[in-house]
VOGU-3710 file (C-alpha; in Angstrom, 3 decimals, decimal comma):
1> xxxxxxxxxx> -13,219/29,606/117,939  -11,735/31,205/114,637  -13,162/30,104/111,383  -10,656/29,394/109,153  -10,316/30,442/105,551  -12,926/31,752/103,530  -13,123/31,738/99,644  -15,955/33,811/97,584  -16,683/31,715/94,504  -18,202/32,196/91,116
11> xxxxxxxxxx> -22,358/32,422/91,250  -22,621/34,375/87,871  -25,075/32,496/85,996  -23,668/33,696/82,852  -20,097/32,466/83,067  -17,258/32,680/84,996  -15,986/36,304/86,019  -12,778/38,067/87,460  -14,851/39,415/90,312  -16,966/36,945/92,485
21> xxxxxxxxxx> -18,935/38,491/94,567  -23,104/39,069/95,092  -25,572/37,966/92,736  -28,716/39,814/92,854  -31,286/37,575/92,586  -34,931/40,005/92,893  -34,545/42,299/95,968  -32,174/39,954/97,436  -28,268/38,430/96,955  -26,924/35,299/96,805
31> xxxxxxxxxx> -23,038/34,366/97,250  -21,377/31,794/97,411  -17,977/31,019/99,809  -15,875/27,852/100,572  -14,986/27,762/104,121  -12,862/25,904/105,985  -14,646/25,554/109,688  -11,858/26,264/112,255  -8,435/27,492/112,102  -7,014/24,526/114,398
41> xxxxxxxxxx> -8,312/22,806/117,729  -10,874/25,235/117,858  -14,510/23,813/117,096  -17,283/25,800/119,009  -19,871/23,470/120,164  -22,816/24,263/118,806  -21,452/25,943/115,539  -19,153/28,290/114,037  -20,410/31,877/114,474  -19,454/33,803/110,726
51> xxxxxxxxxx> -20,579/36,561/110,078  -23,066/38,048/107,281  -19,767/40,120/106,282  -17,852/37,170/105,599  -20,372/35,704/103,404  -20,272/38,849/101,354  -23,831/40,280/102,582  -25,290/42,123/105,011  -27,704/39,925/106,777  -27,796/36,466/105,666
61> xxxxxxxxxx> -31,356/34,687/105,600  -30,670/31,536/105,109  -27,977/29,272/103,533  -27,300/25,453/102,276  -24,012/24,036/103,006  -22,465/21,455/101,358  -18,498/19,009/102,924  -16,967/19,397/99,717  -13,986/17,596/101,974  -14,240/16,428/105,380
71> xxxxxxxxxx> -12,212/15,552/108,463  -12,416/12,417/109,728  -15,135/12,872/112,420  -17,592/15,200/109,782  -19,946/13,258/108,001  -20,416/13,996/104,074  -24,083/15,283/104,869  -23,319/16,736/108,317  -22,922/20,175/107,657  -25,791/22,960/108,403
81> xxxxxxxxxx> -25,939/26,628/108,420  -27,652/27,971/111,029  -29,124/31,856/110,579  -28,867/33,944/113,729  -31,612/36,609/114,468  -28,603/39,435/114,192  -27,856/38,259/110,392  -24,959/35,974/111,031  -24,940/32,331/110,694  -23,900/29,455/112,692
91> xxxxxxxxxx> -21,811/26,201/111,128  -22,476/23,121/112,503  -20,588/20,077/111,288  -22,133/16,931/112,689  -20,102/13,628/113,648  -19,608/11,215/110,741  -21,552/8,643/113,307  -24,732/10,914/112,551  -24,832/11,406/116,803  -24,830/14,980/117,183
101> xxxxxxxxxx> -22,622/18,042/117,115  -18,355/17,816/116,984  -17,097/18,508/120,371  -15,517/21,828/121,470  -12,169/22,265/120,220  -12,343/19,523/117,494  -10,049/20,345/114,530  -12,219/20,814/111,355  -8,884/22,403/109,464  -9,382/19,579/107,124
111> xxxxxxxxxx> -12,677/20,303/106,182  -13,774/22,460/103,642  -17,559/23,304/103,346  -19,463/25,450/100,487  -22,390/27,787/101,751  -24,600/29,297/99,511  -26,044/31,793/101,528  -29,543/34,581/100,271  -29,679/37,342/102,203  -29,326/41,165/101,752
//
């Protein structure tokens, strides 16, 4: 169940920089990554487990995620992120049918979803 690649993108309000990264936004962060779900045949049911390291934070609070591209079986608005009570996050990708979760071991290498994730 290895998560495949995982971008940081720009969030600087102000314009693009060298160095994306956190934004502080008040007391808290918010980053932004492009992930690509699994690595291969590897969907976990349920979600991908990443964690709050990945996203570039410490504890993640909550997140919207967004197919940018999609595999055949994820639908375009399939795509949640789940937070976890330890700070990580969960990413489900729906079926493109809208009837519940991908199976285990589905390949979602073709899919490439942006999270915006506010945490700490």
């Amino acid at each position: 169940m290895a998560v495949g690649a995982i971008t940081p993108q720009n969030v600087n309000p102000i314009g693009a920089s060298a160095n994306p990264g956190a934004v502080p936004v008040g007391p808290f962060r918010v980053t932004s990554n492009n992930v690509v779900p699994t690595s291969g045949a590897n969907y976990a049911a349920g979600g991908v487990p990443i964690t709050a390291a990945q996203l570039g934070l410490t504890a993640v609070l909550f997140g919207v995620a967004t197919a940018l591209t999609q595999a055949a079986t994820v639908g375009p608005g399939e795509v949640a992120v789940i937070p976890q009570a330890d700070g990580s996050v969960l990413l489900k990708c729906g079926l493109a049918a809208g009837s519940g979760d991908n199976a285990a071991g589905a390949n979602l290498s073709a899919t490439l979803v942006n999270i915006v994730a506010f945490g700490y």
